[in-house]
N, C-alpha and C positions, 0 to 999 in steps of 0.2 A: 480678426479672430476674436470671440469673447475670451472675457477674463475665466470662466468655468472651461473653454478649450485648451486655454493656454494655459492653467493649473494641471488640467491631464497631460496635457503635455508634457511639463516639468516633471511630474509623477512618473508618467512613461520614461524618463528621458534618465533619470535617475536609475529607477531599476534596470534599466540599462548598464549602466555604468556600474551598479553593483552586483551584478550578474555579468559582466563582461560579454555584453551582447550584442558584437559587433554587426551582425546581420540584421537587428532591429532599429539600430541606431541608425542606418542608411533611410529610414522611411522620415525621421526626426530631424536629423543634420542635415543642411544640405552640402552637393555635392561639392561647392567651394562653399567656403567661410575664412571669415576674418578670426583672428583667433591673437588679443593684445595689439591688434594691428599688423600683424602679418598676413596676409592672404595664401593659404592653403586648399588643397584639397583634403576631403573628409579623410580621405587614407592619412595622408601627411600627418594630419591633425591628430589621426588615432595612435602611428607609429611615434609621432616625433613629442609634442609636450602630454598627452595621454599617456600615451607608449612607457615614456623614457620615468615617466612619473612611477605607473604603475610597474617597471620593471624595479624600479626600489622599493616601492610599499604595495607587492602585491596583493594582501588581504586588505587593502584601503576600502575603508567602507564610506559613503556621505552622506547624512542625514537632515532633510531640511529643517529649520529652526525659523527660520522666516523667510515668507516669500511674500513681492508685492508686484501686482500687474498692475501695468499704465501704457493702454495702448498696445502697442508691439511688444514691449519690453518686460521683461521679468527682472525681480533684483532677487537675488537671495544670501544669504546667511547660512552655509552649511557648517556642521560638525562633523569633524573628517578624525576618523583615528582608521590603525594600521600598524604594523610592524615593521620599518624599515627592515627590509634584509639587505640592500645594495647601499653604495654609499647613497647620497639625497645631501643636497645644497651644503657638498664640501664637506660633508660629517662622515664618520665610520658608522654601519649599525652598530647597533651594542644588543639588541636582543630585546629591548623596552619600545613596549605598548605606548604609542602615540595617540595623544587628539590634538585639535588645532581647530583654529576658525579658517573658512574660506569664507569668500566672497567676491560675488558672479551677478555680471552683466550680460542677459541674452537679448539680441534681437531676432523677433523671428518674421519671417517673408516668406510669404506662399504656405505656412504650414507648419515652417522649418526653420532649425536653428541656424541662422547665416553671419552671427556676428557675439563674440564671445571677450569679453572683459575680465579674467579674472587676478583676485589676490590673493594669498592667504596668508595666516600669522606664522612668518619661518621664526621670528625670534620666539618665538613659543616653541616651537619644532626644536631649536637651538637646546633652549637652556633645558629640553624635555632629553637631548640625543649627547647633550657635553659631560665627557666626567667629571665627577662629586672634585672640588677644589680640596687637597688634603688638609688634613684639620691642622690648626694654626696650633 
C-alpha cells in the first residue's frame, strides 16, 4: 500500500475511534489482530483493551502529532486527553481533565490494521489523576 493510503488510512482509522465508530472500523481492522502480542478478534479487541479503556475515559479523544510510514508500518505519537470517569490503571477519578502521550505500532495486511503495539505515558496519567501531597 502507499504511504498517501496508509496516511488515509490512519486518518480514517482515528476518526473512527473518536467517533466511536464501531461499524466503520470493521472495513479498517482486520477481523483477527494481534493487539501487544495477544491475538484477538476485532470484537475482542473493541470490548476488551478498547472497551475497558474507553469505559474509564469515555470522552478520550487522540490526536496525531506524528506519524511515519515505512512500508506496512505506521508509528505514531498521539495526544490523548479525556476525563476519567471509572477507575483507570488502579486510580479513582477525580473529575480532572487528562492528556497523556500515546504511542502506536500498526501493521497493516490486505488493507487492514492486523497487528497493534501500543504504549502510553501512565506516569503522566499518575501524577495528572494523584492527590495534591498536603503542604508540608
Amino acid at each position: 500500500m502507499r504511504a498517501d493510503k496508509l496516511r488515509a488510512l490512519l486518518d480514517h482509522y482515528v476518526w473512527c475511534l473518536n467517533n466511536r465508530s464501531v461499524d466503520e472500523l470493521a472495513a479498517i481492522v482486520a477481523d483477527e489482530l494481534n493487539h501487544n502480542g495477544q491475538t484477538m478478534t476485532r470484537q475482542q479487541w473493541w470490548e476488551g483493551p478498547v472497551g475497558e479503556h474507553l469505559a474509564a475515559v469515555p470522552d478520550q479523544t487522540w490526536t496525531i502529532v506524528d506519524a511515519v510510514i515505512a512500508g506496512d508500518r505506521i508509528a505514531v505519537r498521539y495526544a490523548d486527553s479525556g476525563t476519567p470517569t471509572g477507575r483507570w490503571i488502579g486510580l479513582e477519578p477525580t473529575g480532572t481533565r487528562i492528556s497523556f502521550r500515546e504511542y502506536v505500532f500498526y501493521t497493516v495486511i490486505d488493507g487492514r490494521i492486523a497487528d497493534v503495539w501500543s504504549v502510553f505515558d501512565s506516569e503522566s496519567v499518575r501524577r495528572q489523576l494523584s492527590p495534591e501531597p498536603p503542604p508540608a
